[in-house]
N, C-alpha and C positions, 0 to 999 in steps of 0.2 A: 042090175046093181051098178057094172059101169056105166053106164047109160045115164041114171039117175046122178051120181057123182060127177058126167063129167055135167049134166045138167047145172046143176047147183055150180060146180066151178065157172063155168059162163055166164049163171044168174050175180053171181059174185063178182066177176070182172065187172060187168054193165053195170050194177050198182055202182062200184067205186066208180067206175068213168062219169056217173050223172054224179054222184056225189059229189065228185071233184071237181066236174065242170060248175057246179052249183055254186061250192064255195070258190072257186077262182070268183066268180061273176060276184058273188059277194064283197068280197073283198074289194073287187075293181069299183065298185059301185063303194064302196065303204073308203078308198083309196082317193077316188073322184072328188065325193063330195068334201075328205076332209084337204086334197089338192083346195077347193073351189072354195073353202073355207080360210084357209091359209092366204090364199091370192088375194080373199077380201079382206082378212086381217092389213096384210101386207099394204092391201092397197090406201086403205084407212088412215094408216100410218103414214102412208106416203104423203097421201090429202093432210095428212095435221101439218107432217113436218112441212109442207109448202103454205099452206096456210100462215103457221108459226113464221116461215122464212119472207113472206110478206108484211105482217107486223113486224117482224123487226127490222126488214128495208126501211117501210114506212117512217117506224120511231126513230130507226138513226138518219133517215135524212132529215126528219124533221129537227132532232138534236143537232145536224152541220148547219140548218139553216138559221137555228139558233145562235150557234157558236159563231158563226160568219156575222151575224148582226151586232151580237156583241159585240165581237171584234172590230165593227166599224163604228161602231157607237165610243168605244174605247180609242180609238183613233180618233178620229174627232175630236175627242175631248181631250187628248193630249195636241191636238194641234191649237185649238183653244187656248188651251196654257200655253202655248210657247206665244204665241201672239201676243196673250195677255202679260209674261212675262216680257219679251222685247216693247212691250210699251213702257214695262213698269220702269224697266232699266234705262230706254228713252227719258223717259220724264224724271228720274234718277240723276242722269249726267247732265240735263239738263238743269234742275236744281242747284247742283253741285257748281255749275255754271257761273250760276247768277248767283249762287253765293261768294265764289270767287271773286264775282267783278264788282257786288257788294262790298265785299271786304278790301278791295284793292284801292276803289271810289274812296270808304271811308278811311281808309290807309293813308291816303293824298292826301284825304282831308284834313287829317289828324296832324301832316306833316307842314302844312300849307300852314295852319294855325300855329304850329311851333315856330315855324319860321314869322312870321308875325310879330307872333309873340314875342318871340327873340328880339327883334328889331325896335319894339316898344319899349322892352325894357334895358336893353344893352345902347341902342341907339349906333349902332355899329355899322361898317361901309368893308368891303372888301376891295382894294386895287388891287389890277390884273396886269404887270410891265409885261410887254415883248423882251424876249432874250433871246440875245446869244451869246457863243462863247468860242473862241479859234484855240484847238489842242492840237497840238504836235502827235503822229503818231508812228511808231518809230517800226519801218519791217526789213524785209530783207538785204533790201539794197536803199541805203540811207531811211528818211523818213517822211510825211505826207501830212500837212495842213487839214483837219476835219473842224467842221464847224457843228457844235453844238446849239440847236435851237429849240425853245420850250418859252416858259412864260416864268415869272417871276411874281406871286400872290402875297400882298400885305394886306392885313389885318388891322381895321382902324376901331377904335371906342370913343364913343364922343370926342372926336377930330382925333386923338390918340393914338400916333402908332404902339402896336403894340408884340411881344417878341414872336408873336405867331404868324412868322413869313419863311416863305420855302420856295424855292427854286425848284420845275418840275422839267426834265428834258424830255423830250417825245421822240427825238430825230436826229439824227446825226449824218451829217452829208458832206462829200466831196468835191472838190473843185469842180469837176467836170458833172456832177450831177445837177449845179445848177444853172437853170435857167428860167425863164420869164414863169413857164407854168407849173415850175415845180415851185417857186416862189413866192404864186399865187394860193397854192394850195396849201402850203406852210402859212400864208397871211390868214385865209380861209378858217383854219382849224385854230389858231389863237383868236381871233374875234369868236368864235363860237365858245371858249370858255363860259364867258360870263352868262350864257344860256342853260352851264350844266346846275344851275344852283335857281329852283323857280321861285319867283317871289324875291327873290333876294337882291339884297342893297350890294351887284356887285359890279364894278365899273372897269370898263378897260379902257389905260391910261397912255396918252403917247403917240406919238404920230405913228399910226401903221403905218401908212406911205412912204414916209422915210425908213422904217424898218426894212420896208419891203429893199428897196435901193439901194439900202448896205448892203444886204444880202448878195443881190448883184453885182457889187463892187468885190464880193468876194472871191470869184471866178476869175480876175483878171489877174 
């Protein structure tokens, strides 16, 4: 009876140990393959997402190489405009230009016939005297001889003088300031009146020459 029980107790151990070894190896084999299945899953995924991460390198460089053409295409075409603008503004001011000199041309013109015209119908002469004038000028310590010199304008209407005459001084000088070239230059600048009026009937009357030589006798 012990015999046969511890029998059975040994028949018992040995089973559970193959039993157990069985299902261990079960498992491990059940363990492996769903390991080997997961690695593939895993790996699959991996393959898409690099797959996927290649398409979308591709698209977005293709998108920069887009965006960068644009961009020089849009450049371009604002340097266009500016070019095309700095001509429009060139030929602009230049316009503006020659409407200017248009208007200035016909300006003269308009004044050239007034004066003409004037002369047609007025029949009129302007005389230009040389002048001068010795004023006293009174300073600190007693006072000093200045000479005033300008020109003296009458207004003639058919032979006619008439009240539109004026006295214009330019210059006022001192004993000591004259001399041969300062004298020349004050002659100089009264002949050149009768230049300031074009077209016009105006005549400068008088011996400048002797003008001039007063002047010099004023220094002594």
């Amino acid at each position: 009876m012990n015999t046969l029980y511890i029998f059975l107790i040994i028949l018992f151990f040995v089973l559970s140990i193959f039993y157990y070894l069985k299902y261990h190896r079960i498992v491990k084999l059940n363990s492996d393959s769903n390991y080997k299945n997961e690695n593939l899953i895993l790996s699959n995924r991996i393959n898409d997402l690099l797959k996927r991460n290649k398409e979308y390198e591709s698209t977005a460089k293709s998108n920069i190489e887009d965006l960068q053409n644009n961009i020089s295409i849009k450049e371009q075409e604002i340097q266009n405009l500016k070019k095309e603008l700095d001509a429009n503004i060139t030929n602009y001011k230049n316009e503006i230009l020659n409407l200017k000199e248009n208007f200035l041309i016909e300006k003269e013109k308009v004044f050239d016939k007034g004066i003409t015209k004037g002369k047609e119908l007025s029949n009129y002469r302007i005389e230009i005297h040389p002048y001068q004038e010795i004023k006293q000028v009174k300073k600190i310590l007693g006072s000093e001889d200045v000479l005033n010199i300008g020109y003296k304008y009458i207004m003639f209407i058919n032979d006619t003088p008439t009240a539109y005459s004026h006295i214009e001084i330019f210059e006022t000088v001192s004993k000591k300031e004259i001399d041969e070239e300062k004298v020349n230059k004050l002659i100089s600048r009264i002949s050149e009146i009768s230049n300031l009026v074009p077209n016009g009937n105006v005549k400068l009357v008088g011996n400048i020459a002797e003008f001039g030589k007063n002047l010099l006798n004023f220094r002594k």
